[in-house]
C-alpha positions as CSV (number, residue, x, y, z in Angstrom):
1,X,100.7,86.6,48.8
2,X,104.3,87.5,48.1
3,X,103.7,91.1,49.6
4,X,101.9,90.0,52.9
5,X,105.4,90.3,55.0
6,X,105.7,93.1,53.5
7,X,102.3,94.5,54.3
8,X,102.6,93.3,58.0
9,X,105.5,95.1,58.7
10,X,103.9,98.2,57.3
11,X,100.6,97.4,59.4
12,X,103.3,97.3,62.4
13,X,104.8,100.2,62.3
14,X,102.5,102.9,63.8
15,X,102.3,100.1,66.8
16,X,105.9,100.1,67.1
17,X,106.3,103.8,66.9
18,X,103.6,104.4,69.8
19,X,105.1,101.6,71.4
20,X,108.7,102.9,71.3
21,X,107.3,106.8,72.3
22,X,105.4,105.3,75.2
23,X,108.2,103.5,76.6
24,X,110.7,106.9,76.0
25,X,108.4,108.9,77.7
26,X,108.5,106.7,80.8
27,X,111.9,107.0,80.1
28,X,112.3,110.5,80.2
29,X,109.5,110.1,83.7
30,X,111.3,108.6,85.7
31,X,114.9,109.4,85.0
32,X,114.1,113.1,84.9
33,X,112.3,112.2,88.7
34,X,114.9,109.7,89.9
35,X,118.0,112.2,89.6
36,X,116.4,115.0,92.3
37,X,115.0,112.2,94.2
38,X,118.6,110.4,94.3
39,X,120.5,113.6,95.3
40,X,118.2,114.5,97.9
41,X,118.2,110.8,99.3
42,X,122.0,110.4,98.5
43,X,124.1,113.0,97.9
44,X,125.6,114.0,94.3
45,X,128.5,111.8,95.3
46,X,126.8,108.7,95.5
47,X,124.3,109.9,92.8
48,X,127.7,109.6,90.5
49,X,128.3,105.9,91.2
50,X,125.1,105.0,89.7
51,X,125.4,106.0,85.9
52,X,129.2,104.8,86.5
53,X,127.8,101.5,87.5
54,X,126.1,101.3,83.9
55,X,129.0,102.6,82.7
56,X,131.4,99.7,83.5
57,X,128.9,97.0,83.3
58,X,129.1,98.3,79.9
59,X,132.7,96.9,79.2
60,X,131.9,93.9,81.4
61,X,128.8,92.1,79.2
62,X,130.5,93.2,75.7
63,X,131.0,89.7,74.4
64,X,127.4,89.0,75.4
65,X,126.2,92.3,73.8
66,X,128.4,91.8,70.8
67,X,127.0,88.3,70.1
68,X,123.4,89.0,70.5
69,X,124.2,91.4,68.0
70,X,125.3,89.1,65.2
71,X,122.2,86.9,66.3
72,X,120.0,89.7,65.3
73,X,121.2,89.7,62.4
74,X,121.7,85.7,61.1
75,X,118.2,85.5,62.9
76,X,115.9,87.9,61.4
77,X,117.6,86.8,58.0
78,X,116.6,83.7,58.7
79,X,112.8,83.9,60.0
80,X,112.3,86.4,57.2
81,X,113.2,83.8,54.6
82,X,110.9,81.4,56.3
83,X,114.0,78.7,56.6
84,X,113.1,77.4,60.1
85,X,115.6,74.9,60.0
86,X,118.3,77.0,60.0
87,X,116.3,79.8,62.3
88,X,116.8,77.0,64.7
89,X,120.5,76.0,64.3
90,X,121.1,80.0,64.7
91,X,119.0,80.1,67.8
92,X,120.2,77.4,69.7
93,X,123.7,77.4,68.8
94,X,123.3,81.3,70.1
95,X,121.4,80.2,73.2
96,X,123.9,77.5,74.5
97,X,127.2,79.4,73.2
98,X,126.0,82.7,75.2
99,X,125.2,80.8,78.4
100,X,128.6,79.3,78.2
101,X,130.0,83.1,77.7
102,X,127.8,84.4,80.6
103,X,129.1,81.5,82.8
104,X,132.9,82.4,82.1
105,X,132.1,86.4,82.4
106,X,130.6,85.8,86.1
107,X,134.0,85.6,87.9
108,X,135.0,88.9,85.8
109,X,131.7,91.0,87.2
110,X,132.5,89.6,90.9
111,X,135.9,90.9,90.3
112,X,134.7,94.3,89.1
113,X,132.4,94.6,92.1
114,X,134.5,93.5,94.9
115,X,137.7,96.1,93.9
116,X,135.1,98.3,93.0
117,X,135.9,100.9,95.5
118,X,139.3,100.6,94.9
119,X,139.4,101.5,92.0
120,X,137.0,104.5,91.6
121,X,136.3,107.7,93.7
122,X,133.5,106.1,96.3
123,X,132.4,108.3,99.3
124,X,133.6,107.5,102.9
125,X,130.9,104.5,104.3
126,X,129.6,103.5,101.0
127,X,132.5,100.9,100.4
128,X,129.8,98.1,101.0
129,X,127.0,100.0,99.0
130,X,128.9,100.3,96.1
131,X,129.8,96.2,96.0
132,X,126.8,94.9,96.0
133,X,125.3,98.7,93.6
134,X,128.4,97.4,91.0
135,X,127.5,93.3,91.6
136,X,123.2,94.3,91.1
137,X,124.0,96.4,88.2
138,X,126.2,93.5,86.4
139,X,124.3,90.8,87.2
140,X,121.4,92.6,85.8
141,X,122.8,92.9,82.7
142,X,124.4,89.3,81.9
143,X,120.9,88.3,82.8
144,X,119.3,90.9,80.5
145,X,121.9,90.2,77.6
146,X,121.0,86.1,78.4
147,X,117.2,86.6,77.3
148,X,118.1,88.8,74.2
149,X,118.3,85.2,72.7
150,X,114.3,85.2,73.3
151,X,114.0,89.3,72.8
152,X,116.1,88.8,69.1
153,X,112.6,87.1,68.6
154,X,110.3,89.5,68.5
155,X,113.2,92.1,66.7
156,X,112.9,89.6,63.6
157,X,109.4,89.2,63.6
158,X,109.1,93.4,63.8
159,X,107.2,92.8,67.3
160,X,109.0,96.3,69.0
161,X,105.9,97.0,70.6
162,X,106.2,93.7,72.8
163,X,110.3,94.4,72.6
164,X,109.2,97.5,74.6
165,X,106.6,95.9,76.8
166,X,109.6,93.6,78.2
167,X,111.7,97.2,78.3
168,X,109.0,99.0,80.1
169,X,108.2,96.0,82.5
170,X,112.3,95.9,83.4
171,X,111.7,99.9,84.2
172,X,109.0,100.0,85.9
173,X,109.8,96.9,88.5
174,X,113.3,98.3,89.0
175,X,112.5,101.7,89.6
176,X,109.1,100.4,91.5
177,X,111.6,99.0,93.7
178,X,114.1,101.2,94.5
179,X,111.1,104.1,95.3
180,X,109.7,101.2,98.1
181,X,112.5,100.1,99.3
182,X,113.8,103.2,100.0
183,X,110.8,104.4,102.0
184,X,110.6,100.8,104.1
185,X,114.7,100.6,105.0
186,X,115.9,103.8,103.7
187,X,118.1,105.2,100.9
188,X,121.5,102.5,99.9
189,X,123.3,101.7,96.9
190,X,122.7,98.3,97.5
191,X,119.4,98.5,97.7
192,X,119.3,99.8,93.9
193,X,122.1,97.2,92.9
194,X,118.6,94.8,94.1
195,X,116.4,96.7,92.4
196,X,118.4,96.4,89.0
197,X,118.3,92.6,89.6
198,X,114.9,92.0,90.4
199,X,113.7,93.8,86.7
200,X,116.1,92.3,84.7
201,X,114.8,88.9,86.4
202,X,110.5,89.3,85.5
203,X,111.8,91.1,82.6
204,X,113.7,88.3,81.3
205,X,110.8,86.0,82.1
206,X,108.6,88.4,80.3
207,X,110.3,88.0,77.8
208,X,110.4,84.3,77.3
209,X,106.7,84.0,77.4
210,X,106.6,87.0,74.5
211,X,108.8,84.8,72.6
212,X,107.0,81.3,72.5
213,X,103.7,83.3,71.5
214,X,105.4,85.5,68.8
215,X,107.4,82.8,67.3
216,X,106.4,78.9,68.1
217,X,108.7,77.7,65.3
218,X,112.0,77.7,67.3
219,X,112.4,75.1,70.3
220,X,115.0,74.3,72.4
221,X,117.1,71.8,71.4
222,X,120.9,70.5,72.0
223,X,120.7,68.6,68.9
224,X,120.2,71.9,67.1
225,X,123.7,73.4,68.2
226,X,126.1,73.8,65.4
227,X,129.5,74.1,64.9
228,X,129.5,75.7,61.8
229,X,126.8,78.4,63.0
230,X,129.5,79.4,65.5
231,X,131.9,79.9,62.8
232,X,129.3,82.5,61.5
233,X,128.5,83.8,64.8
234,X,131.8,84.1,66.2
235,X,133.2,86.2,62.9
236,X,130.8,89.0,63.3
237,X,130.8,88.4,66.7
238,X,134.2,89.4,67.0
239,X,134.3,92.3,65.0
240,X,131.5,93.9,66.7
241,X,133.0,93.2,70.5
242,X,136.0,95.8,68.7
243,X,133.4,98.2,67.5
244,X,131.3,97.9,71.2
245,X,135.2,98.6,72.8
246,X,134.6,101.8,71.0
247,X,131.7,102.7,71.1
248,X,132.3,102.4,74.7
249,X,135.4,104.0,74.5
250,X,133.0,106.7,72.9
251,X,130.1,106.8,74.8
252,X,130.8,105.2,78.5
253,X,134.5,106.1,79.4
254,X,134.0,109.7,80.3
255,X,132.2,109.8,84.0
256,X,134.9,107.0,84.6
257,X,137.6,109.2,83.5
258,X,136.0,112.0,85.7
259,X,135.2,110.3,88.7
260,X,139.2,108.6,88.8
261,X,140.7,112.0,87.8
262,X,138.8,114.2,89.7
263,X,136.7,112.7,92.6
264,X,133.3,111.5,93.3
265,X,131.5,114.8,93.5
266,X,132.9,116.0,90.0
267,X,131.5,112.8,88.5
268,X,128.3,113.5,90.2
269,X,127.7,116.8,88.9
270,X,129.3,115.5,85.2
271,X,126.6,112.7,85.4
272,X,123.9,115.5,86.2
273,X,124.6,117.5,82.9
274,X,125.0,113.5,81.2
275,X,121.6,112.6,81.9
276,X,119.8,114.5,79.4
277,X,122.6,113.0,76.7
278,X,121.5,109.6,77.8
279,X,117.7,110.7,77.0
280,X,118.4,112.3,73.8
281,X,119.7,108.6,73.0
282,X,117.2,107.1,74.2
283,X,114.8,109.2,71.8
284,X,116.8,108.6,69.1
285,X,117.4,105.1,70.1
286,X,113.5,105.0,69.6
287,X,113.4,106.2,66.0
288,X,116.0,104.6,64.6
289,X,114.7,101.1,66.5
290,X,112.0,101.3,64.4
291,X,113.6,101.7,61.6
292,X,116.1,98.2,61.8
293,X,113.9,95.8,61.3
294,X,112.7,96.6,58.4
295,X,116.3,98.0,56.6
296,X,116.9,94.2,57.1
297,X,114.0,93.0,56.3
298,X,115.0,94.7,52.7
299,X,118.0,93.2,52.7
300,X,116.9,90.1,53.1
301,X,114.5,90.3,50.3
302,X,117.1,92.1,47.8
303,X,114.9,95.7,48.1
304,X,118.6,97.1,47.5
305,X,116.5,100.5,46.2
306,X,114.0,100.3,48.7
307,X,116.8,100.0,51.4
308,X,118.4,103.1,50.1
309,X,115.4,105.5,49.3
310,X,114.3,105.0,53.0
311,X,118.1,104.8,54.8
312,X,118.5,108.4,53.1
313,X,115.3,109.9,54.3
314,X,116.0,107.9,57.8
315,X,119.1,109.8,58.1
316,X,117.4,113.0,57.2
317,X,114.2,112.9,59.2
318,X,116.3,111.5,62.3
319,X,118.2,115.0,62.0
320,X,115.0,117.4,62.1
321,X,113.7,115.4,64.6
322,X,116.1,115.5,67.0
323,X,117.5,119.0,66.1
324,X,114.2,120.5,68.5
325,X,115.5,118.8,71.7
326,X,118.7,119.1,71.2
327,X,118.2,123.1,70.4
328,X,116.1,123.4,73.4
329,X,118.2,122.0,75.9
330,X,121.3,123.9,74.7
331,X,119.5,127.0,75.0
332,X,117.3,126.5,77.7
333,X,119.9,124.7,80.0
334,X,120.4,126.7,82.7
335,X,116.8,127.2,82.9
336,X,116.3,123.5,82.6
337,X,118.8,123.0,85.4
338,X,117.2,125.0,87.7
339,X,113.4,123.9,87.6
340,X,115.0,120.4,87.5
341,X,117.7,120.4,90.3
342,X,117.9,123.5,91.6
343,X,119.6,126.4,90.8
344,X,122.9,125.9,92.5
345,X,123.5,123.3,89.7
346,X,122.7,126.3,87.0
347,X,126.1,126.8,86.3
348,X,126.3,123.1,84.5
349,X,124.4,124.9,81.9
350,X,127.9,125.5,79.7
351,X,128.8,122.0,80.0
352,X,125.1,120.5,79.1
353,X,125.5,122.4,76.1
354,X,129.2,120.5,75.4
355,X,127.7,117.2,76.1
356,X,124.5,117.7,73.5
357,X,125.2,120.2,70.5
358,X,127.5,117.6,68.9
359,X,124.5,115.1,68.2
360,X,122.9,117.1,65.6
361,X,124.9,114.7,63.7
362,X,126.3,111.9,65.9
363,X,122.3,110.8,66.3
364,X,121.3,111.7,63.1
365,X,123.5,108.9,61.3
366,X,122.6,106.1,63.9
367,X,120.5,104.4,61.1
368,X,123.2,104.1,58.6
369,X,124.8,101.4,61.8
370,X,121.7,98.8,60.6
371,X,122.8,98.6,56.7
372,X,126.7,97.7,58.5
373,X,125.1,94.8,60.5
374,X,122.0,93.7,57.5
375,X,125.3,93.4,54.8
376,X,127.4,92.1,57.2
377,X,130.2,94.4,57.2
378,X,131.2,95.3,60.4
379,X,135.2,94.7,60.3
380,X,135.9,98.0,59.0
381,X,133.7,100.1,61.1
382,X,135.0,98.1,64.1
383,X,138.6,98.9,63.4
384,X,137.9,102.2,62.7
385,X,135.5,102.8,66.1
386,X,138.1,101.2,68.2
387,X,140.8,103.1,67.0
388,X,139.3,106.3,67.3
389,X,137.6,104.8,70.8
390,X,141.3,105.0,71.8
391,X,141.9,108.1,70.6
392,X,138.8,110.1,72.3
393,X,140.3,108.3,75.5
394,X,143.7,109.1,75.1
395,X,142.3,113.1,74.3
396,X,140.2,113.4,77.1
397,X,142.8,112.6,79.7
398,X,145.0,114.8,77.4
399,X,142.3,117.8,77.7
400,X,141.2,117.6,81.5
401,X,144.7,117.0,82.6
402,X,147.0,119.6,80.2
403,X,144.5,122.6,79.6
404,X,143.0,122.9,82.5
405,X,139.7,122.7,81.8
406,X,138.7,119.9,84.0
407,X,136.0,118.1,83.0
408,X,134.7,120.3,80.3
409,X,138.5,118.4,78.7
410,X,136.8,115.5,79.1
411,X,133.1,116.3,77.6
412,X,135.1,118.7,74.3
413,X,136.9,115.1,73.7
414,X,134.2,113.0,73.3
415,X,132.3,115.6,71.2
416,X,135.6,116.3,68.3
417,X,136.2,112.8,68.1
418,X,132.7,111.6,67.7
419,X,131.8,113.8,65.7
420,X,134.5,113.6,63.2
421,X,133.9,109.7,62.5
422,X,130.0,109.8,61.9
423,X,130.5,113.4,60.0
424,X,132.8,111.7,57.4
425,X,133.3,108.1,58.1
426,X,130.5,107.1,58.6
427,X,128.3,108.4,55.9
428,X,131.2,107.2,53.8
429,X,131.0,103.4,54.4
430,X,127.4,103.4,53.8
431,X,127.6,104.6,50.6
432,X,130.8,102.3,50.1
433,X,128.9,99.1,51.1
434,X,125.2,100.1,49.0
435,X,127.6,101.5,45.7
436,X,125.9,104.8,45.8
437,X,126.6,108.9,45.5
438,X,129.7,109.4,48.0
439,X,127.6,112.4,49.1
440,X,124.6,110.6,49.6
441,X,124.3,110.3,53.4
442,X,126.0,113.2,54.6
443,X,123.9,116.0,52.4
444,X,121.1,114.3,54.5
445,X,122.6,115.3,57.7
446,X,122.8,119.4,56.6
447,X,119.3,120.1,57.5
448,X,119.3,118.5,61.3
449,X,122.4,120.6,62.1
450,X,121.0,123.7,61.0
451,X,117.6,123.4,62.6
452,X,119.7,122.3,65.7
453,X,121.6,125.9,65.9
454,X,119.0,127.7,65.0
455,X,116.7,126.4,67.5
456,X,119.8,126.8,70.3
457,X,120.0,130.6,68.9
458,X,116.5,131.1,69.3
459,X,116.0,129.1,72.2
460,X,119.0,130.9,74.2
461,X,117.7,134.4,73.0
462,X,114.3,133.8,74.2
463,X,115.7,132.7,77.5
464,X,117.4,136.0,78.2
465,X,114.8,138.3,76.5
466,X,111.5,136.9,78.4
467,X,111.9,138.1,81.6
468,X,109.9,135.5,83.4
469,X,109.7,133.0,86.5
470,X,112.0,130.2,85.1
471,X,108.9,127.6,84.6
472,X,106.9,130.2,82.5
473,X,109.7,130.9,80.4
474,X,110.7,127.3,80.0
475,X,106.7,126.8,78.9
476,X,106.4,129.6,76.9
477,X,109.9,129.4,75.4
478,X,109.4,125.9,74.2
479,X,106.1,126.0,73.1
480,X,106.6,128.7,70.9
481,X,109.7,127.2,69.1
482,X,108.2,124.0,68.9
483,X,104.6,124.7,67.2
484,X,106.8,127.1,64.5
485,X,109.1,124.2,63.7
486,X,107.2,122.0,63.7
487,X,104.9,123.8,60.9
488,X,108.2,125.1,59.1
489,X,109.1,121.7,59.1
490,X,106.2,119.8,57.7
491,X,105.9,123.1,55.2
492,X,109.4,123.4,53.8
493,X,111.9,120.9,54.8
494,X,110.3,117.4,54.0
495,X,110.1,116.0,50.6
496,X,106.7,113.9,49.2
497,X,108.7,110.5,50.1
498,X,109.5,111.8,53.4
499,X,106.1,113.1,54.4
500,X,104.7,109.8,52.7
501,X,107.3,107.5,55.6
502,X,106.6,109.6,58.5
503,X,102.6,109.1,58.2
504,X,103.1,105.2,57.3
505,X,104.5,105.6,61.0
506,X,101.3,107.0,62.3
507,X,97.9,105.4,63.8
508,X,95.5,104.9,60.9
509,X,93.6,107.6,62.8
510,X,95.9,110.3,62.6
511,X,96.5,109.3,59.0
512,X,93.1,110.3,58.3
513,X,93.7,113.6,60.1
514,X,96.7,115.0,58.8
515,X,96.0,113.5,54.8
């Protein structure tokens, strides 16, 4: 009986996996449709303030965010060991502490909203637009970050299919929205600042229901609210709001940074070239997902060996995987640009290719971040990413401002500094915290970055050679590099181990097909 969890979570996975793919593919839908559709309804101007939006709201839930964060973690622990008791001090003590949070962050996200537009680039008329777009967005998110204490749930109990359901159902009634409304009253920020609201609100309801069927152990209770939880809480808790700053500071600071230093416009066509980075972390935001639950469900059960065999073929097979799109779109991006948003916008193709080649490694070590969070040891790395968040800041202004180069200052920042911490830092601290080879992690990340230039190179080449219309040699063009790596692949780069963990990912039927 004593490997039943562990047979669950196995039994789970190819559920979670088509699960997670389903929802990234709507993903990729409807924010490959929604960017044309907002610059045509819009303007790339206003287009900009949306991803900005996000951007801020970012910094403006990151207590909330960091919290839920250290109740993934005490929670799953605690469901996984099948001590309800304390599942139930953690949960509560979470649920009451977060709503006080939210309560004291509200005044902060009217703040941002209202002074808003004077603070960033917004386009003559849209003062009022852009309020209640910023005020939407953010109230969208504290709600959203609110129900994580019912979403943590299904995490812990390896439920990522229904984690995705509540995902997908935000998606689809926010973008559901924003499609009808703007065809009934016509295209306004505000009207997408609703839109945002209105998911996050059935979502979060989703949510809840999800939660009392998945996991009918935990109830709400005031009595349950402990002091000493909060101790626990509020230590990781801290140390993770440093490492979110920086990560931020990373990952959300530059279409501010280009929309205060360089207009509205700029930011537009910088959030253009951005999108497809936010996709290629959504994909890898997908695989790795998949992977968290159970890296701690191995820690909790002391599979140190377990824990490390699969973190090092993670690592690897995250790199392969996401070395095809990130080869095609830095070959193929002008091409891309031009079937997508026309060809006036062809000229981003340089910067797309700034924005992405760097995450050959920066996505390929994303699920080292689970074995910081399952031992607890998240000071370091938070210290370090908030330093260094400072730094990329400090370096993009630097870049844009003293070389010249604009923007492109701005994109080159993000991509040294980033890429410097997860090439050597943060393969390093993994190895630090598990007590293995201090070349462990990072030989794992050689083969991604290879396939990842490679496929560029061969992508790029084909894209000048083919002389086609620009959909056929997008078609052909990926097709062709996509069947021959992913045969190469399968043939020559995976192990036994790692072909073994990629088909336990699979439906049983495809199993049968490919053993």
């Amino acid at each position: 009986m004593e490997n039943s969890p562990e047979k669950g979570f196995a039994a789970q996975l190819p559920k979670n996996l088509a699960a997670n793919i389903a929802y990234f593919l709507a993903n990729v839908v409807i924010g490959v449709l929604l960017v044309p559709y907002f610059i045509n309804t819009l303007g790339v101007a206003a287009y900009g303030l949306i991803p900005l939006a996000t951007s801020v709201t970012g910094y403006v839930a990151i207590v909330v965010q960091s919290l839920n964060t250290a109740v993934s973690r005490f929670l799953t622990v605690d469901l996984q060991r099948e001590d309800y008791a304390a599942a139930n001090r953690t949960f509560n003590t979470a649920l009451f502490g977060l709503t006080a949070v939210i309560l004291l962050m509200v005044p902060v996200a009217l703040a941002v909203a209202y002074f808003a537009p004077a603070i960033f680039h917004v386009p003559a008329g849209e003062e009022t637009g852009a309020i209640l777009l910023f005020l939407g967005v953010s109230t969208a998110f504290l709600i959203r970050s609110w129900s994580g204490n019912f979403t943590v749930q299904l995490f812990a109990y390896n439920r990522l299919d229904l984690q995705n359901l509540v995902n997908l159902t935000n998606l689809i009634v926010q973008t559901g929205l924003i499609v009808l409304l703007f065809a009934l009253i016509g295209p306004d920020l505000a009207l997408i600042g609703g839109a945002y609201l209105a998911g996050a609100v059935v979502a979060s309801v989703v949510s809840i229901i999800l939660a009392r069927q998945v996991c009918p152990h935990l109830h709400l209770s005031l009595r349950a609210f402990d002091r000493t939880r909060v101790k626990d809480l509020g230590e990781m808790g801290w140390w993770v709001v440093i490492n979110q700053i920086g990560s931020l500071l990373f990952l959300q600071i530059d279409l501010i940074v280009v929309n205060m230093l360089f207009g509205a416009t700029s930011a537009g066509e910088y959030a253009i070239a951005l999108q497809w980075v936010i996709l290629l972390r959504a994909v890898a935001g997908v695989l790795s997902g998949v992977l968290t639950p159970t890296i701690l469900s191995c820690y909790a059960r002391n599979q140190t060996e377990t824990l490390i065999k699969v973190s090092k073929s993670a690592v690897k097979l995250m790199g392969l995987a996401m070395a095809l799109p990130i080869g095609l779109v830095c070959g193929l991006g002008s091409q891309l640009l031009t079937v997508w948003v026309g060809e006036e916008f062809a000229s981003l193709g340089p910067l797309m290719i700034l924005l992405t080649i760097h995450l050959a490694v920066n996505l390929a070590v994303l699920p080292l971040f689970s074995i910081n969070v399952a031992y607890n040891q998240v000071r370091v790395p938070g210290i370090v990413t908030f330093v260094m968040g400072i730094g990329n800041f400090s370096l993009a202004i630097a870049l844009a401002l003293l070389t010249g180069w604009g923007y492109y200052g701005v994109a080159a920042a993000g991509a040294i500094v980033l890429t410097l911490k997860n090439t050597f830092f943060t393969p390093w601290y993994a190895t630090r915290i598990l007590g293995v080879d201090i070349h462990t992690f990072t030989r794992s990340l050689i083969p991604g970055i290879a396939a990842a230039v490679l496929i560029g190179v061969a992508a790029g080449t084909m894209g000048v050679v083919l002389q086609l219309p620009t959909m056929v040699t997008l078609v052909v063009a990926g097709a062709a590099i996509t069947l021959i790596y992913l045969v190469g692949t399968w043939a020559f780069a995976l192990n036994g181990f790692e072909r073994g963990l990629f088909v336990s990912y699979l439906p049983p039927a495809f199993r049968r097909m490919i053993v």
